[in-house]
C-alpha positions in Angstrom: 29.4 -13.9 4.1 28.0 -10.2 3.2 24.7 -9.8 3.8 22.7 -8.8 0.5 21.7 -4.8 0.8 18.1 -4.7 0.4 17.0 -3.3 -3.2 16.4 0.7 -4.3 13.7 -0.8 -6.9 10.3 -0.3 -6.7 8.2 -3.3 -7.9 4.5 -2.6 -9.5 1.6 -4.4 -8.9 0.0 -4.6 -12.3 -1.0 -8.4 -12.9 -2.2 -11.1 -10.3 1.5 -12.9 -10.2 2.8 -9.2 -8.9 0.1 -10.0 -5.8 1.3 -12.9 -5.1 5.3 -12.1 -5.4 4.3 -9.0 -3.4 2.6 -11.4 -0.3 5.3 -13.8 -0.2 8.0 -11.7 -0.6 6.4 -9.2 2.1 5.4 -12.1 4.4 1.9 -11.0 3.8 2.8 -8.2 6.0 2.5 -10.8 9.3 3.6 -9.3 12.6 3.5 -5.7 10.5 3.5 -1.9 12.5 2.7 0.7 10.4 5.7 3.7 11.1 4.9 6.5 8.3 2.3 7.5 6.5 2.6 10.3 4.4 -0.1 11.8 1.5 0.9 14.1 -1.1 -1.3 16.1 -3.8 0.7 18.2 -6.1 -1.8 19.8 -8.5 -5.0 19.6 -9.8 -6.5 19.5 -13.4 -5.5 22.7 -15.5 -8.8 24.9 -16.6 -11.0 23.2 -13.9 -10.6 25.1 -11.0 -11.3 23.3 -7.7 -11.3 20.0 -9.3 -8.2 17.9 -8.4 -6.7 15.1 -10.6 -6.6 12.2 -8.9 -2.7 11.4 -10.5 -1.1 14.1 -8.5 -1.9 12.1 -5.3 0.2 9.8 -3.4 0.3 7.9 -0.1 3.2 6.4 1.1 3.3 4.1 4.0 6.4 2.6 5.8 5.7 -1.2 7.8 8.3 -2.3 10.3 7.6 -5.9 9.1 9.0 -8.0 12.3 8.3 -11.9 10.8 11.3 -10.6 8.0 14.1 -9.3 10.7 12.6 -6.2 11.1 12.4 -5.2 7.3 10.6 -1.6 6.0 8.8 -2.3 3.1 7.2 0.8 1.9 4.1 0.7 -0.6 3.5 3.9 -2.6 0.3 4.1 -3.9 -1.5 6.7 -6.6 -4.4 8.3 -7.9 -5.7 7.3 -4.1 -10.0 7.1 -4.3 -10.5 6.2 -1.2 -8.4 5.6 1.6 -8.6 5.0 5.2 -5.5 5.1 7.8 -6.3 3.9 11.6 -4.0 5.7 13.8 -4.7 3.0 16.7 -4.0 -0.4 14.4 -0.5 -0.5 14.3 0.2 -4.3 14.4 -1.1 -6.4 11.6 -1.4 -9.8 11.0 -2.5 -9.8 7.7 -2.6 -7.7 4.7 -4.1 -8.5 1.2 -4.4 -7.4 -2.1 -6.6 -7.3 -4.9 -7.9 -5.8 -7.9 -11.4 -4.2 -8.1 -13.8 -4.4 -10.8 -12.5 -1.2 -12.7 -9.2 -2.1 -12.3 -7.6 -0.2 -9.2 -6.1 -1.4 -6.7 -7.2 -2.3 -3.0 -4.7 -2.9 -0.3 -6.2 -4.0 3.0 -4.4 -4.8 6.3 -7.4 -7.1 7.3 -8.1 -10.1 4.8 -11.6 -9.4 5.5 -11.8 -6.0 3.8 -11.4 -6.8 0.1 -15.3 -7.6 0.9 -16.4 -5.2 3.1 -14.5 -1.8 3.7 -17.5 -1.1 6.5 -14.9 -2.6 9.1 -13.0 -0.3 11.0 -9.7 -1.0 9.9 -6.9 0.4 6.7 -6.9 0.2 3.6 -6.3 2.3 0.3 -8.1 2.0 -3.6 -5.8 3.4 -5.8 -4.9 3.2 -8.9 -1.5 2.2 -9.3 1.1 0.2 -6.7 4.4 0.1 -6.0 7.0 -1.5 -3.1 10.4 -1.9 -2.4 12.1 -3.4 0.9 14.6 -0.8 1.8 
C-alpha cells in the first residue's frame, strides 16, 4: 500500500476547532526541533514614511516533528506584533495555541506562555495562522 503524500494545503487557524485540529493533527508539536525560521517584511504603509504595515510581515518556521515519523509542519504566521525565536531551544515538548483578547493569535512552544510571555522561551502574536505538513 502507497503511502499518502503529505498535503500542499495550508490550513488557517481562525476559530477554536482549527486549535484543536491544529494540536492533534501536529501532535501538539511533542518531541518538536525547530529547523528554519525565516521573517519577511515586504513594504510598509504608502504616504507614511518610516511606518511599516504590519500585513507585509511574515515568519515562517519549519518543526522536524519526531513523535509523527519525522514530519515538517511549517506554521506561517502574519502581521507578526511580537515575536520571540530562542536560538538554543530546539526540542519541544509542547506547543499551544490561543487567541488573545483582540483577536490575534499567540503560538507558544511552552504551554506556560499563553500566561506569561516573561519566560525565556518562543513564541509569536500575530495576526493571522496557517500550517501545512509537507
Amino acid at each position: 500500500m502507497a503511502e499518502k503524500a503529505p498535503s500542499t494545503q495550508f490550513s488557517f487557524i481562525e476559530h477554536e476547532r482549527d486549535i484543536r485540529h491544529f494540536l492533534k493533527h501536529t501532535n501538539g508539536l511533542h518531541d518538536g526541533y525547530l529547523i528554519g525560521v525565516q521573517y519577511t517584511h515586504s513594504g510598509h504603509s504608502p504616504g507614511n514614511p518610516g511606518i511599516t504595515d504590519l500585513l507585509h510581515n511574515t515568519l515562517t518556521l519549519q518543526i522536524l516533528v519526531t513523535s509523527l515519523c519525522d514530519a515538517v509542519v511549517e506554521l506561517v504566521f502574519q502581521g507578526i506584533a511580537e515575536w520571540r525565536i530562542k536560538d538554543d531551544q530546539w526540542d519541544m515538548t509542547d506547543a499551544a495555541l490561543s487567541f488573545t483578547k483582540d483577536g490575534a493569535i499567540l503560538w507558544a512552544d511552552d504551554v506556560s506562555l499563553l500566561h506569561d510571555r516573561s519566560l525565556d522561551r518562543s513564541y509569536v502574536v500575530a495576526q493571522s495562522m496557517k500550517w501545512r505538513m509537507k
